[in-house]
C-alpha positions as CSV (number, residue, x, y, z in Angstrom):
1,X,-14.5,57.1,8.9
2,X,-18.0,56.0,7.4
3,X,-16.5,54.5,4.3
4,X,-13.2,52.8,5.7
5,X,-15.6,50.9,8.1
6,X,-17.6,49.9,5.2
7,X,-14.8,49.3,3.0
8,X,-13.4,47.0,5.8
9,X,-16.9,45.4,6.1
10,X,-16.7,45.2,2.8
11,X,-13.1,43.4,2.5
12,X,-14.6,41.0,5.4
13,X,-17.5,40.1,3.7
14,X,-15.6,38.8,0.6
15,X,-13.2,36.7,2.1
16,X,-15.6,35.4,4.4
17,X,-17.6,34.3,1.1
18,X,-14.4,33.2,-0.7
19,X,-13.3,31.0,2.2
20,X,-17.3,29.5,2.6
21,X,-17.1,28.7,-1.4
22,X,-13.5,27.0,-1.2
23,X,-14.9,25.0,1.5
24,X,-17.9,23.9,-0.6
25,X,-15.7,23.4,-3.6
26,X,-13.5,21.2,-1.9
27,X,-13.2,18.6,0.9
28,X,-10.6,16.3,1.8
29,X,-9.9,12.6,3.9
30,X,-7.2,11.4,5.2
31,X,-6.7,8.2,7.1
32,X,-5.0,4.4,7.1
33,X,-5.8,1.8,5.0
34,X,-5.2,-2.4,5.2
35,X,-4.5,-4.1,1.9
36,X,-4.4,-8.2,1.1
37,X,-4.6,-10.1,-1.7
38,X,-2.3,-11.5,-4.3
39,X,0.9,-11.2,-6.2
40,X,1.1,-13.0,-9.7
41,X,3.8,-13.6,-12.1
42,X,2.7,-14.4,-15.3
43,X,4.0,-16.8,-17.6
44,X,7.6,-15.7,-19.6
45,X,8.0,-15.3,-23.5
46,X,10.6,-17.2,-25.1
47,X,10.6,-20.0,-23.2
48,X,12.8,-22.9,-24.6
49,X,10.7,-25.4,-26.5
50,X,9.6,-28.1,-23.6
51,X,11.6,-26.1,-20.6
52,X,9.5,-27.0,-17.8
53,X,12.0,-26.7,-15.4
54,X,13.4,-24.2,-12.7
55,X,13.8,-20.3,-13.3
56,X,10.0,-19.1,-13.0
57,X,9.7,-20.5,-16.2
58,X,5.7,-20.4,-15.8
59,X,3.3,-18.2,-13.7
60,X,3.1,-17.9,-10.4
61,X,1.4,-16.6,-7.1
62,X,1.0,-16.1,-3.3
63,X,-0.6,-14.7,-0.4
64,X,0.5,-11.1,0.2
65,X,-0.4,-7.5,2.3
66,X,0.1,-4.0,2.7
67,X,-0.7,-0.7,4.5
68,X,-1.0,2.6,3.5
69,X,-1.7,6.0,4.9
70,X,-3.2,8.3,2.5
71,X,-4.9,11.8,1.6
72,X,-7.4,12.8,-0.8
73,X,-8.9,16.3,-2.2
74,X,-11.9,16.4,-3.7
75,X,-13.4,19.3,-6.4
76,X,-17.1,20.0,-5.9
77,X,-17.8,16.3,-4.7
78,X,-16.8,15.0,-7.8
79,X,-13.3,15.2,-9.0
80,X,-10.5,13.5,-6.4
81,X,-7.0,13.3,-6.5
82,X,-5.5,10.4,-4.1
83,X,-2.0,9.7,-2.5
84,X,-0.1,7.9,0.0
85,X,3.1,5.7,1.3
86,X,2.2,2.1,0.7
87,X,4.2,-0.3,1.9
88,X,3.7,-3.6,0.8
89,X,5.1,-7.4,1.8
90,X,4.4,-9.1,-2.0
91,X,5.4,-12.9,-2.2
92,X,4.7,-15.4,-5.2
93,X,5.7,-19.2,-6.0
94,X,5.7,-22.2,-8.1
95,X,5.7,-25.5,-7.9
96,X,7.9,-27.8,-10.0
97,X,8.3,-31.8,-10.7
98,X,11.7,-32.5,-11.6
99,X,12.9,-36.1,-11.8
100,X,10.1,-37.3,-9.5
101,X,10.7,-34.5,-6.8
102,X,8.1,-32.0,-5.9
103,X,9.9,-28.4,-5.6
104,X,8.4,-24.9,-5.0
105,X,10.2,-21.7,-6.0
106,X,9.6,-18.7,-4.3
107,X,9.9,-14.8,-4.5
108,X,9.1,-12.8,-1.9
109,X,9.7,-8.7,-2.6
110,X,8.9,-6.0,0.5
111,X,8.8,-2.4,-1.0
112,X,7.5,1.6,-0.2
113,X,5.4,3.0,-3.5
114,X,4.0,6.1,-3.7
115,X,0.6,6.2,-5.7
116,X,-0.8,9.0,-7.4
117,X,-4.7,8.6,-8.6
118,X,-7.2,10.8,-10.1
119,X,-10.3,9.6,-9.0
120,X,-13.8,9.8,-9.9
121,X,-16.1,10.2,-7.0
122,X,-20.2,9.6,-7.4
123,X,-21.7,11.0,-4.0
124,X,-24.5,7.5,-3.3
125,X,-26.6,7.6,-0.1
126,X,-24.4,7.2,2.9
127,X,-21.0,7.6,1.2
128,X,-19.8,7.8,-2.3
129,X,-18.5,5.7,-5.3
130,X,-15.1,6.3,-6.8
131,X,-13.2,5.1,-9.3
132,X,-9.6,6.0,-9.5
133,X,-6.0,5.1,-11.8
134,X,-2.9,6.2,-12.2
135,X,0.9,5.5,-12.2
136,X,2.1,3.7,-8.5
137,X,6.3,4.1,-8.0
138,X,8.2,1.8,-6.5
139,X,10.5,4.0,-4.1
140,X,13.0,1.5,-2.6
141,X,12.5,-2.7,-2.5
142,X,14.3,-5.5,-0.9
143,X,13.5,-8.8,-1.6
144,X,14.6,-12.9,-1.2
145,X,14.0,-16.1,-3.0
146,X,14.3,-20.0,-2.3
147,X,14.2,-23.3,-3.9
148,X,12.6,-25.7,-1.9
149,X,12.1,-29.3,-2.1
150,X,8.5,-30.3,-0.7
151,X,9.3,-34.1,-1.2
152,X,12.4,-36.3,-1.5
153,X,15.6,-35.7,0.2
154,X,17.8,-32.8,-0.8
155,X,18.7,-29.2,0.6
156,X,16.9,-25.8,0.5
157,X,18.6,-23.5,-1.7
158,X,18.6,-19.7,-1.8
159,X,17.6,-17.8,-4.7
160,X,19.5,-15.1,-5.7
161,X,16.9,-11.9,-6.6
162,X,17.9,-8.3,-8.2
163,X,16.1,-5.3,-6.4
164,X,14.5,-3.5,-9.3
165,X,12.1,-0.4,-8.9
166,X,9.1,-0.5,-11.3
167,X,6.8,1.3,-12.4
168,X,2.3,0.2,-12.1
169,X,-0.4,1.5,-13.5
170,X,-3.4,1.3,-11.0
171,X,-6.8,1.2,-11.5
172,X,-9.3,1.3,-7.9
173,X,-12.7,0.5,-7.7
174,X,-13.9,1.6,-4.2
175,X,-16.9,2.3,-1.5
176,X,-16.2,4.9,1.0
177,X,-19.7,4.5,4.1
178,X,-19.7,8.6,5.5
179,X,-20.4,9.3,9.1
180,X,-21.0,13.1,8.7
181,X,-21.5,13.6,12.5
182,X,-17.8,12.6,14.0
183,X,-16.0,13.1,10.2
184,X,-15.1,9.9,9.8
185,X,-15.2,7.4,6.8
186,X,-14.8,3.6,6.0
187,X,-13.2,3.3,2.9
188,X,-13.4,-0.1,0.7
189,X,-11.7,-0.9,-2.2
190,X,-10.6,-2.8,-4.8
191,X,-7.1,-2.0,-6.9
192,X,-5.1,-4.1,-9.3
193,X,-1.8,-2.7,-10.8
194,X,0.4,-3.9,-13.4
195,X,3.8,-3.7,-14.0
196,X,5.1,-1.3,-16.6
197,X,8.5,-2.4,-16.2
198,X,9.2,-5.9,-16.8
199,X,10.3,-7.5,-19.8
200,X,8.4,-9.9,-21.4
201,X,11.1,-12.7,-22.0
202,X,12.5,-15.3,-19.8
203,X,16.1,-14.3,-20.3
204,X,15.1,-11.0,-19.6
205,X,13.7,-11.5,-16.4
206,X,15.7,-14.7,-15.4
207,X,19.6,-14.9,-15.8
208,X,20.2,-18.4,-15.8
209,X,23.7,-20.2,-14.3
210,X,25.4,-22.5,-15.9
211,X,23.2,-25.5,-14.4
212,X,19.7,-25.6,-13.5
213,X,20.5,-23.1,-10.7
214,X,21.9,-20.7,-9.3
215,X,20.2,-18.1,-11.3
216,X,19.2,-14.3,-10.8
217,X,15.5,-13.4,-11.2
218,X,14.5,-9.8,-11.4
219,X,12.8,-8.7,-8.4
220,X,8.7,-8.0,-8.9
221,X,5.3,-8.8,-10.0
222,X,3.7,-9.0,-13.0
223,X,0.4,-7.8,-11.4
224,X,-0.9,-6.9,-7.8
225,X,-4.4,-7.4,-7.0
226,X,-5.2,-6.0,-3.2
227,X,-8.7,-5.6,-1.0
228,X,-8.7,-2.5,1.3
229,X,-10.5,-1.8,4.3
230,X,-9.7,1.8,6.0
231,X,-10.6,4.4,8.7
232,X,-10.5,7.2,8.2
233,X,-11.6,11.5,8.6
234,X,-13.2,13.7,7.1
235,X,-12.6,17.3,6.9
């Protein structure tokens, strides 16, 4: 009787212990964070000698946002792993001169990626440093495009786009401010990604029409460049 209670005691003891050194081997967050910045398109190969004209032909860039819930795991304080949903609402444009009239094309892409991010965290005072990167997916996109003339007379035209699902590669800088008492954490960041996917050319990217438009322009960014700001807890 003597020794099963101190086998059981026993038994108890070490998971008890196994449990307390997970726990101080690992911690995790989870929690929502707000994204803007900017969406560029950077300037096609193979551009016809003295082409200055409609098609994205030239970089580009605009205003855009995002939101993303996300979990993290971290190994003895120092080694994370990150992931999440983003959704993001990424626009760019261009303006143009042709024939004394002042046009602006635009792209405008809404999409759900799915990050994945090894991080490394530096514990700093009242939070901790990170630095993470890794590939970003694009799950599922839709997207629109218009030619617009911002002087003279004429009609708006629509810009025909093809949804496309590429592939980033992230890299984060970040700040996360700890409030041990309640759990939770302030997260700030900064991430830039960069397509993987799209071609370098013009023709690539841009099938042209017959005229100066309609054309088809491959839906996405050459590079995304976001500021975060996040709640979240700590557990």
């Amino acid at each position: 009787m003597n020794r099963c209670l101190l086998v059981g005691l026993g038994i108890a003891a070490c998971l008890t212990s196994r449990s307390t050194l997970a726990e101080s081997l690992m911690d995790h967050s989870a929690g929502l964070k707000l994204l803007a910045g900017a969406d560029v398109w950077s300037t096609p190969s193979n551009i016809p000698a003295g082409y200055t004209g409609l098609g994205f032909a030239g970089n580009g860039a605009g205003f855009s946002y995002g939101a993303q819930p996300y979990y993290e795991l971290r190994i003895i304080k120092l080694i994370g792993f990150e992931t999440g949903i983003d959704y993001e609402h990424g626009s760019f444009h261009r303006n143009v001169t042709l024939n004394q009239t002042d046009t602006r094309e635009t792209l405008t892409i809404n999409s759900w990626r799915l990050p994945l991010l090894a991080k490394l965290t530096i514990p700093a005072g009242v939070g901790r440093f990170s630095i993470g990167l890794g590939p970003e997916f694009t799950l599922s996109q839709s997207s629109s495009g218009t030619y617009e003339l911002t002087s003279g007379a004429g009609a708006s035209t629509p810009i025909t786009t093809r949804n496309v699902k590429p592939t980033y590669f992230m890299g984060t800088l970040g700040f996360v401010i700890e409030v041990p008492a309640i759990g939770i954490e302030i997260p700030l960041e900064l991430r830039a990604a960069n397509d993987l996917s799209q071609p370098s050319k013009l023709t690539d990217r841009v099938a042209l029409g017959t005229g100066t438009y309609p054309f088809v322009v491959r839906a996405e960014s050459s590079w995304v460049y976001r500021l975060g700001v996040g709640l979240g807890y700590h557990f």
